[in-house]
N, C-alpha and C positions, 0 to 999 in steps of 0.2 A: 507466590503466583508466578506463571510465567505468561512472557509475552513472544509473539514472534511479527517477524513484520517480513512481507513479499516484496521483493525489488529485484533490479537489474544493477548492474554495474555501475550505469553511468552515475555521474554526481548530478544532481538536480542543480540549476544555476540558482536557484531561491535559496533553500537551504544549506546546501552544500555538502549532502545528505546523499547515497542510494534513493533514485528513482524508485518510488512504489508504483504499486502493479496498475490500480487506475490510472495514474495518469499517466504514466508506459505506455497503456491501450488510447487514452486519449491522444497522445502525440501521435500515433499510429492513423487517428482518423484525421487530427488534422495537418498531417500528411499525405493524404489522400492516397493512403498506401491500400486500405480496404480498398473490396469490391465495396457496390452500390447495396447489395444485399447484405455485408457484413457491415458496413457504415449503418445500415437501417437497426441491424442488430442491436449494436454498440447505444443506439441511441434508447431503444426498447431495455435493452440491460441498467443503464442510467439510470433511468424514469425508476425503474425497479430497486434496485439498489438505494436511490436519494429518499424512497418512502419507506425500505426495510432500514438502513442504516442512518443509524441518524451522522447527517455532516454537522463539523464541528463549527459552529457560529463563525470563528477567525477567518474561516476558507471568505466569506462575505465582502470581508473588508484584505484581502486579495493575502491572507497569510503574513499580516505586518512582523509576527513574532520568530518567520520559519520555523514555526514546528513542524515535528514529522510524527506520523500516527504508526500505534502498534494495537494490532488485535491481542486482545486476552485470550489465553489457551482456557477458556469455557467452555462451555457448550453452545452460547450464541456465537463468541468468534470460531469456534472450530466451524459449526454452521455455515456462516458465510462466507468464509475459505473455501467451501466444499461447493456453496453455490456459484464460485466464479471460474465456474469451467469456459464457459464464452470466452473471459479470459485469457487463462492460460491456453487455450487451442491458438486465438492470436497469440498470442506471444512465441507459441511454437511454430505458427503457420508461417511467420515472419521475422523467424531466426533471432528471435528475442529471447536470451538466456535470462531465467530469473532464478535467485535466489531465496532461502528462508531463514532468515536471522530468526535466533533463539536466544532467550537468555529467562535467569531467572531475578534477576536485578531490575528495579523501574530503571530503564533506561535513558533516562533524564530527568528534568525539572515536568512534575506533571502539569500542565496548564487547563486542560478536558478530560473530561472522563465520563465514560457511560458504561451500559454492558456488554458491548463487544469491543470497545477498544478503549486507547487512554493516545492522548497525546502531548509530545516533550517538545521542552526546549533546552538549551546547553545540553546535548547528549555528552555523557560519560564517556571519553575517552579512555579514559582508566583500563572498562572494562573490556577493551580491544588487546589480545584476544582470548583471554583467560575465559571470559565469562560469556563472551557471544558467541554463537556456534553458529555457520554460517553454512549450509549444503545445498548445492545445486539441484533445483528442481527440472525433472528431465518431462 
């Protein structure tokens, strides 16, 4: 199977990990870098999102493990890739470059799993970068 996971450059301070694309867009709002209309957005995308996607229980107890989440190339994660245009418009509006990690390797120790994503802990270094493939989404 493969997995791909959407992020930006930066290193998350929690994990130590590529920033993924939610919470990219969340630091964006609570930056108060949105308008008042795209802060509304973001919150209506949320609400949407937390009842299509199921969040992994750990996110609760504030990510004690630092995992980091990858969508499955299925048809539910292709899916909801495809639904976070909201998204990636901010992330473009506001000069946020993001990336698409690929790989066909479980990319670490699985802790969750459902049907649009799985999520790791101790990510394989190994497979940097023989086996991740990494392209900028424009």
């Amino acid at each position: 199977m493969k997995y791909f996971r959407v992020h930006t450059s930066d290193i998350a301070y929690l994990t130590q990990q590529p920033r993924g694309i939610f919470t990219t867009v969340g630091k964006l709002v609570d930056s108060k870098i949105l308008t008042d209309e795209e802060t509304a957005e973001y919150w209506r995308q949320r609400e949407y999102f937390e009842k299509v996607l199921p969040v992994p229980p750990f996110y609760k107890d504030g990510n004690p493990d630092h995992a980091i989440t990858w969508f499955k190339d299925t048809e539910q994660g292709r899916d909801i890739w495809n639904q976070l245009t909201f998204y990636r418009q901010m992330c473009s509006k506001y000069g946020v470059q993001l990336y698409k990690t690929e790989t066909e390797e479980i990319p670490g120790e699985i802790i969750y799993e459902d049907d649009f994503q799985i999520a790791v802990i101790n990510p394989k270094e190994t497979n940097r970068p023989a086996e991740l493939v990494s392209t900028f989404i424009e």
